[in-house]
C-alpha positions, -999 to 999 in steps of 0.1 A, spaced: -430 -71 33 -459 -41 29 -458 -47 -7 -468 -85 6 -494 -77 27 -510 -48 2 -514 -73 -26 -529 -97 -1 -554 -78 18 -565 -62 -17 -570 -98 -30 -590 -109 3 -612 -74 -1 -628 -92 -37 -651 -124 -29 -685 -127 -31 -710 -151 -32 -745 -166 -37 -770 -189 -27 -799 -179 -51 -792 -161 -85 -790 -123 -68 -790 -87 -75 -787 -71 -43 -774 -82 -9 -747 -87 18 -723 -114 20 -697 -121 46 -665 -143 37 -633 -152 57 -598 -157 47 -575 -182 59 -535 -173 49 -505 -199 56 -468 -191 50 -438 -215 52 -416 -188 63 -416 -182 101 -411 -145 97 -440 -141 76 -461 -163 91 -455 -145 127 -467 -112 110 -493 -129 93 -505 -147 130 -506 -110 144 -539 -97 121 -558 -117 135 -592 -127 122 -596 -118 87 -631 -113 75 -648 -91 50 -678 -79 41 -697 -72 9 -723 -55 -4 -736 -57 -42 -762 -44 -63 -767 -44 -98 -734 -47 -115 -719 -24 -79 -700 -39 -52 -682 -27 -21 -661 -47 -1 -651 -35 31 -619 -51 56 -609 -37 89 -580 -48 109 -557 -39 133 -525 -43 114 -543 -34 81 -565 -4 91 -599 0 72 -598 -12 32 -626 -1 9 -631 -13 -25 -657 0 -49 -664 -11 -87 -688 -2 -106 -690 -28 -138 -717 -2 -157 -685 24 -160 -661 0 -157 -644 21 -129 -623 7 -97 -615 26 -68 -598 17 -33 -600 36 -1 -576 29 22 -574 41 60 -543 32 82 -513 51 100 -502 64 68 -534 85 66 -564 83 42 -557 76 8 -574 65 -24 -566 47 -55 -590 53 -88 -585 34 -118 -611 28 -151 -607 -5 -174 -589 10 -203 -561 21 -179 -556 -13 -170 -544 -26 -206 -508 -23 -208 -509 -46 -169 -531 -73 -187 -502 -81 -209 -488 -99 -177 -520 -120 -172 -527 -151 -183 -562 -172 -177 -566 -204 -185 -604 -220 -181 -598 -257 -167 -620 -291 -168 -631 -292 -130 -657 -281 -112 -670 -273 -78 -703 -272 -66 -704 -239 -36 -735 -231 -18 -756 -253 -44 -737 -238 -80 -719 -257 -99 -686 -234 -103 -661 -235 -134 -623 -237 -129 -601 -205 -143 -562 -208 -134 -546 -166 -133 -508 -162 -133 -498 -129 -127 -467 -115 -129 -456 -79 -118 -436 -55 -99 -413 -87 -88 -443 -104 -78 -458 -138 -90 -490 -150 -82 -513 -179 -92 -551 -176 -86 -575 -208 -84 -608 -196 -88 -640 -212 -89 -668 -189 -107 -706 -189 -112 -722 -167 -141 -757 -169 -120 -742 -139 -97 -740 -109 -119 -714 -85 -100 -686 -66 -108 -655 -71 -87 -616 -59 -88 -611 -96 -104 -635 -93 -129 -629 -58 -140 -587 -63 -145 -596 -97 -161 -619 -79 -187 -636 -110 -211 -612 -133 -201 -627 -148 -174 -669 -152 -168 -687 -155 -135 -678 -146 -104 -658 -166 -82 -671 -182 -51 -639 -201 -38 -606 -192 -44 -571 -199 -40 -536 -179 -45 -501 -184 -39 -480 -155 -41 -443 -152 -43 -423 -122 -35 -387 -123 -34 -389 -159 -27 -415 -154 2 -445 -179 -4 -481 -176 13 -512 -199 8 -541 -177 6 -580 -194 9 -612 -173 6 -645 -187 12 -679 -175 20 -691 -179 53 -730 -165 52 -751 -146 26 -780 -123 28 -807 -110 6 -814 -73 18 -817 -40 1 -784 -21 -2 -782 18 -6 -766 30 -37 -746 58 -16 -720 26 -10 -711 28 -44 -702 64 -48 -667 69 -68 -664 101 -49 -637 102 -23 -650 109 10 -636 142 29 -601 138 41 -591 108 10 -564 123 -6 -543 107 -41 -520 74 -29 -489 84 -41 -483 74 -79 -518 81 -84 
């Protein structure tokens, strides 16, 4: 069930969105997740709200989650290195993941993405269709994303996708399937701002008291 909720609250930490063709900025989005299993659905019920926040500049983004059941999420990419890293602050302590693009090869074997025929406008752009299928570690997932090439950021997504996929998406959907445990997972944007953003949020140096997540 932690494996569950990981790869979930890692995929909710990566939206962002638009209304104008921007650089720089804040954006808030919210996350709506449904299970037809009771138990999961009862542990899902108990986080609560689940909202994130991001800030982007350039090709930088840094999403940040906090939660009672979750703890404090970070994640950082920077698409001009092409590096990844996830901060993550709960009761098992601080930890941190790092990862750049070329590691991330051998697990692209087990993604496919397919560009679709429809389209959806969000927040005034017209968004392409891109259908993901992952499968790994026992997990499947299918991602429904809708993406706009006017918003230049680099996300988690975006960075394991690599060329296969352009734009970034504004609306998406996944189901995910673990040990034949299904959730519904929706991530929309909920209000943008234009605003300067400090490039100290995009520092790929751990802060004081991060250590390795193990496997690292």
């Amino acid at each position: 069930m932690k494996n569950v909720l990981f790869l979930f609250l890692a995929a909710f930490s990566l939206t962002v969105a638009a209304q104008d063709k921007l650089t720089e900025g804040v954006i808030t989005s919210k996350q709506t997740v449904t299970s037809e299993n009771a138990e999961v659905q009862a542990q899902l019920d108990m986080m609560g709200k689940l909202e994130s926040t991001t800030y982007f500049k350039g090709l930088k983004s840094r999403t940040e989650l906090s939660n009672p059941m979750s703890g404090d999420i970070v994640t950082i990419t920077n698409g001009d290195t092409k590096e990844i890293m996830m901060l993550m602050d709960n009761m098992m302590g601080k930890t941190y993941t790092y990862q750049k693009q070329d590691s991330l090869d051998d697990k692209m074997k087990n993604i496919k993405v397919i560009a679709g025929d429809k389209t959806k406008k969000v927040l005034g752009y017209e968004c392409k269709q891109y259908t993901v299928t992952i499968k790994q570690d026992g997990v499947d997932m299918t991602m429904e994303m809708f993406t706009t090439e006017a918003i230049p950021v680099a996300s988690q997504q975006t960075a394991m996708l690599g060329d296969k996929l352009k734009g970034f998406p504004l609306y998406m959907t996944m189901t995910m399937n673990q040990m034949g445990m299904e959730m519904l997972i929706t991530t929309e944007v909920t209000e943008i701002k234009k605003d300067k953003v400090s490039d100290d949020l995009f520092s790929m140096t751990p802060p004081e008291g991060y250590t390795k997540a193990p496997g690292q």
